[in-house]
Each structure stands twice: as C-alpha cells, then as structure tokens.
C-alpha positions as CSV (number, residue, x, y, z in Angstrom):
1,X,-58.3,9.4,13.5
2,X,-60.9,11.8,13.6
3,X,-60.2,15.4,12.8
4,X,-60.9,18.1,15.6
5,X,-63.7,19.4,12.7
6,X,-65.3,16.6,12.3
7,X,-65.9,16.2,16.4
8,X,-67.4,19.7,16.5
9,X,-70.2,18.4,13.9
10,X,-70.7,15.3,15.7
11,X,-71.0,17.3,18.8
12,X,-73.2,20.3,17.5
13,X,-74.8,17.4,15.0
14,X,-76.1,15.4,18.6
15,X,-77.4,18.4,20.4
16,X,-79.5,19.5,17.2
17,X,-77.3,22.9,16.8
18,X,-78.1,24.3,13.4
19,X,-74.5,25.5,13.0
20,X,-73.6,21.9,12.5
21,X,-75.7,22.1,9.1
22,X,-73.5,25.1,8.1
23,X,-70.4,23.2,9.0
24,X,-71.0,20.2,7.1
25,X,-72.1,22.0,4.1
26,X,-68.6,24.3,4.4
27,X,-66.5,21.5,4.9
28,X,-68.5,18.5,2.9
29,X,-70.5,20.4,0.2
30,X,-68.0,20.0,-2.8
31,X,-67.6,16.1,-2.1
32,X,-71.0,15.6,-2.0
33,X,-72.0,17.0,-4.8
34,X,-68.9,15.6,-6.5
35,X,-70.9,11.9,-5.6
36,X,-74.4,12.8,-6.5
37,X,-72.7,14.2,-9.9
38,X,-71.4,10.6,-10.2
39,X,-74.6,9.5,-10.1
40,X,-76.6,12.3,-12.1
41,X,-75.2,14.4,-14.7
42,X,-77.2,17.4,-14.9
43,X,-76.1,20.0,-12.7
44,X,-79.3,21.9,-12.0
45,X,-80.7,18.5,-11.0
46,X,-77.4,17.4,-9.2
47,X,-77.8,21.0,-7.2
48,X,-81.5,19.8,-6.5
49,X,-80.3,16.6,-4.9
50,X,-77.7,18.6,-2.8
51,X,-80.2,20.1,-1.4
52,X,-82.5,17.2,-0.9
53,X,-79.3,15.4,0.5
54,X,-78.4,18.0,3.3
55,X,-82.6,18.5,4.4
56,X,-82.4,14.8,5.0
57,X,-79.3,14.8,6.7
58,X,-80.5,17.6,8.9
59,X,-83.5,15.8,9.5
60,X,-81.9,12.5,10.5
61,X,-78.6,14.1,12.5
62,X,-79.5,12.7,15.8
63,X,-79.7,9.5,13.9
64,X,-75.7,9.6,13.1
65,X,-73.9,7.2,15.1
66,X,-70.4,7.8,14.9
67,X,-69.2,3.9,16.2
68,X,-71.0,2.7,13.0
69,X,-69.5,4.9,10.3
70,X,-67.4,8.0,9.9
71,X,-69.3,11.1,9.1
72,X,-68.3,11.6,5.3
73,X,-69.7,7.8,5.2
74,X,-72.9,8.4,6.6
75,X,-73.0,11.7,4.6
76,X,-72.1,9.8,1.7
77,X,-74.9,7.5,2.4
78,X,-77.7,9.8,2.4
79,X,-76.4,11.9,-0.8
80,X,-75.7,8.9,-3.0
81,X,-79.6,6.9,-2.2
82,X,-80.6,10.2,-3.0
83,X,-79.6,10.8,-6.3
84,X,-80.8,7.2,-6.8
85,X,-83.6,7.6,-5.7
86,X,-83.9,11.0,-7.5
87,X,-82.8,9.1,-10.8
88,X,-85.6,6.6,-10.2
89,X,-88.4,9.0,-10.1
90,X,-87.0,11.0,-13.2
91,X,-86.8,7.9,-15.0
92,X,-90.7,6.7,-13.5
93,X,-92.0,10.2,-14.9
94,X,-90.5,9.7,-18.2
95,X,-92.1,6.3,-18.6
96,X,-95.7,7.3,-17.3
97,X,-95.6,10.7,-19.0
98,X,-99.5,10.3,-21.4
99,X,-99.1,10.1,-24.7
100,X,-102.5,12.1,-25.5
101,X,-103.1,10.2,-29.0
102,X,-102.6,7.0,-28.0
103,X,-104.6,7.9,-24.6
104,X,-108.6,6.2,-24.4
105,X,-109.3,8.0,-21.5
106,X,-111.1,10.1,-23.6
107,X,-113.5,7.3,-24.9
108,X,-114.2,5.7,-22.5
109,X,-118.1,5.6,-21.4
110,X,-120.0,5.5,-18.5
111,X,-121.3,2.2,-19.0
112,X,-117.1,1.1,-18.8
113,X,-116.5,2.6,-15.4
114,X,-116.8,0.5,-12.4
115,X,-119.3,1.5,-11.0
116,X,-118.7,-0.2,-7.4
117,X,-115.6,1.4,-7.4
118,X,-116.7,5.4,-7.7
119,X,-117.4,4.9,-3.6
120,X,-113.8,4.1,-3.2
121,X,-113.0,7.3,-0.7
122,X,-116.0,6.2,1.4
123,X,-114.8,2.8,1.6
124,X,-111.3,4.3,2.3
125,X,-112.4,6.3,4.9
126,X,-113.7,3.0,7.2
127,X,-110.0,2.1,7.4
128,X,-108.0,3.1,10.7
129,X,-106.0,6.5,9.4
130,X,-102.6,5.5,9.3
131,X,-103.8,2.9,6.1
132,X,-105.8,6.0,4.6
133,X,-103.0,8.2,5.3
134,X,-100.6,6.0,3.2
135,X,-102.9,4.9,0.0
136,X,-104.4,8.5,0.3
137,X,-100.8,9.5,-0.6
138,X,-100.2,6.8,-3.0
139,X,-103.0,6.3,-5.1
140,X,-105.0,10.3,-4.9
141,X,-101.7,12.4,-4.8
142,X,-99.4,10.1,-6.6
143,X,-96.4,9.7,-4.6
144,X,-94.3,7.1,-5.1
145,X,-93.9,5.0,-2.3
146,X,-89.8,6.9,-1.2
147,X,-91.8,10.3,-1.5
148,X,-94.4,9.1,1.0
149,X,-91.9,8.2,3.4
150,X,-89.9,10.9,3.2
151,X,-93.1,13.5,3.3
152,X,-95.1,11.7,5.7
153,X,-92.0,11.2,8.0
154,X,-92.6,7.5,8.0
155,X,-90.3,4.8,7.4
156,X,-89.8,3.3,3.5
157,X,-90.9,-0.5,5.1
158,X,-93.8,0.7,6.8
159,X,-94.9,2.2,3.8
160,X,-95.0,-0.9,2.6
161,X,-96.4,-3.0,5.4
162,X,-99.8,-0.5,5.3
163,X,-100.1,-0.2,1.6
164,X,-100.1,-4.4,1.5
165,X,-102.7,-4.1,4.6
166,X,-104.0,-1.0,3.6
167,X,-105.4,-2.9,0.5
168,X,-106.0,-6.0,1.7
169,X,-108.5,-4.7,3.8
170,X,-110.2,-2.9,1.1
171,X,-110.3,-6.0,-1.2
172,X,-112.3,-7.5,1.7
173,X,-114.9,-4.6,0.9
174,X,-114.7,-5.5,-3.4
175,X,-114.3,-9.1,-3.7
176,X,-115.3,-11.2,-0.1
177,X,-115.5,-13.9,-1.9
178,X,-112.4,-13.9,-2.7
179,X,-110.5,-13.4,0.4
180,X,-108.2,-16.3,1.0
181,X,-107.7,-17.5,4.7
C-alpha cells in the first residue's frame, strides 16, 4: 500500500516540481544516510554521498517508475551505488597517489619519450567529438570512467562502447600494421 506521502512525491517527482526534492529529503533523508553509512563510515564523506545521492536522484526523477519499484527502493538504489561507487574512487586515489621517491618521472630523458606520440591531441582531434569528448575526459582530465558518465550526462555503457572505439580508431593512426580485421 502506498502511503498518501509517498503519491505526492511520485506525483510532484513526474512533473519535475522541485518541492518533490524537499519532500524526499524530509521524509527519506535519515534512511538514506543510515544506508550510505552502511557502506562508508566516515560521516563527512557519508554527508558527501547524501548529497551526491539526492543531485542524482533529482536528476533522474522522471526516470522513477513506480510499477517497477517502490520509492524508498529506487531511492535506495541510487544512494547505495553511490557510496560504492564513492568507495571505489577513494580506494583508486589511494592506490595511484605518487610516491615521489620511488617516482622516474623525473629521469626520464627526451630520447625515452615517444616521440610519435607527443601529436596525440592532433590525432585526437580527427576523431568524430563524441569519441574525443570521452577519452578527452578519461585520459587529459582523469576521470574515471562513472565520473565521466555522470559529468558528461552520458550513460556508464556508452562510456564504454566509445572509449573501446574511441581507441581503436586511434590505434589505426599508431600501429596500421597491426590492426586485425
């Protein structure tokens, strides 16, 4: 049975009413961030993820589809993946953080560098835009793949699809001789 409440959100959620985002964080806030505190157990950065959680929900409302789950579900949803997902990219800046001593970027000479490589933004820029869009995100502002999706407003699989394609087409550029039919 769903709860008079909980039909005004739906309602105010379809027709993009910004109340509806006041409502759900009145009514759902505490459970929420009871979940993402499941998953992450620093506060400031379970707060963080709150508000990551409730953007995102915001952003997707008039994706909510009330015959496939019940709105604390789909709420649920979004705030759990995104303290996963907010776990995952803690955990990936830990491990890449540079460990200065240990670090040859510092030795290395010009004679090491690729040189057919240093033209890769011209090469980049022959591709159609939505593949320079994507590895120009990736690879020269180092997002991970879930932070490109969510800033560039573009699904997580498509992502994926034009970073594969994306660099497929430049390895045609590098190594044709080593394209594979």
């Amino acid at each position: 049975m769903i709860s008079p409440i909980e039909k005004d959100i739906v309602s105010l959620l379809e027709k993009g009413d910004k109340k509806a985002i006041t409502l759900l964080y009145e009514y759902y806030a505490d459970a929420i961030y009871g979940v993402i505190l499941k998953v992450i157990s620093d506060e400031d950065v379970a707060q963080d993820v709150l508000q990551e959680s409730f953007v995102k929900i915001w952003k997707n409302s008039k994706k909510y589809d009330a015959s496939k789950a019940k709105l604390f579900t789909w709420l649920y949803r979004i705030a759990y993946n995104t303290a996963i997902d907010k776990v995952r990219s803690l955990k990936n800046k830990t491990n890449n953080e540079v460990q200065i001593e240990t670090s040859s970027v510092y030795r290395i000479t010009s004679n090491e560098l690729n040189q057919d490589v240093l033209d890769i933004q011209k090469h980049l820029s022959t591709l159609d835009e939505k593949y320079q869009i994507v590895l120009n995100a990736l690879f020269f502002e180092g997002m991970t793949q879930q932070e490109a999706s969510e800033e560039l407003d573009i699904p997580l699989g498509t992502i994926k699809s034009r970073l594969k394609i994306g660099l497929r087409e430049l390895k045609k550029i590098y190594n044709p001789e080593q394209i594979q039919s």
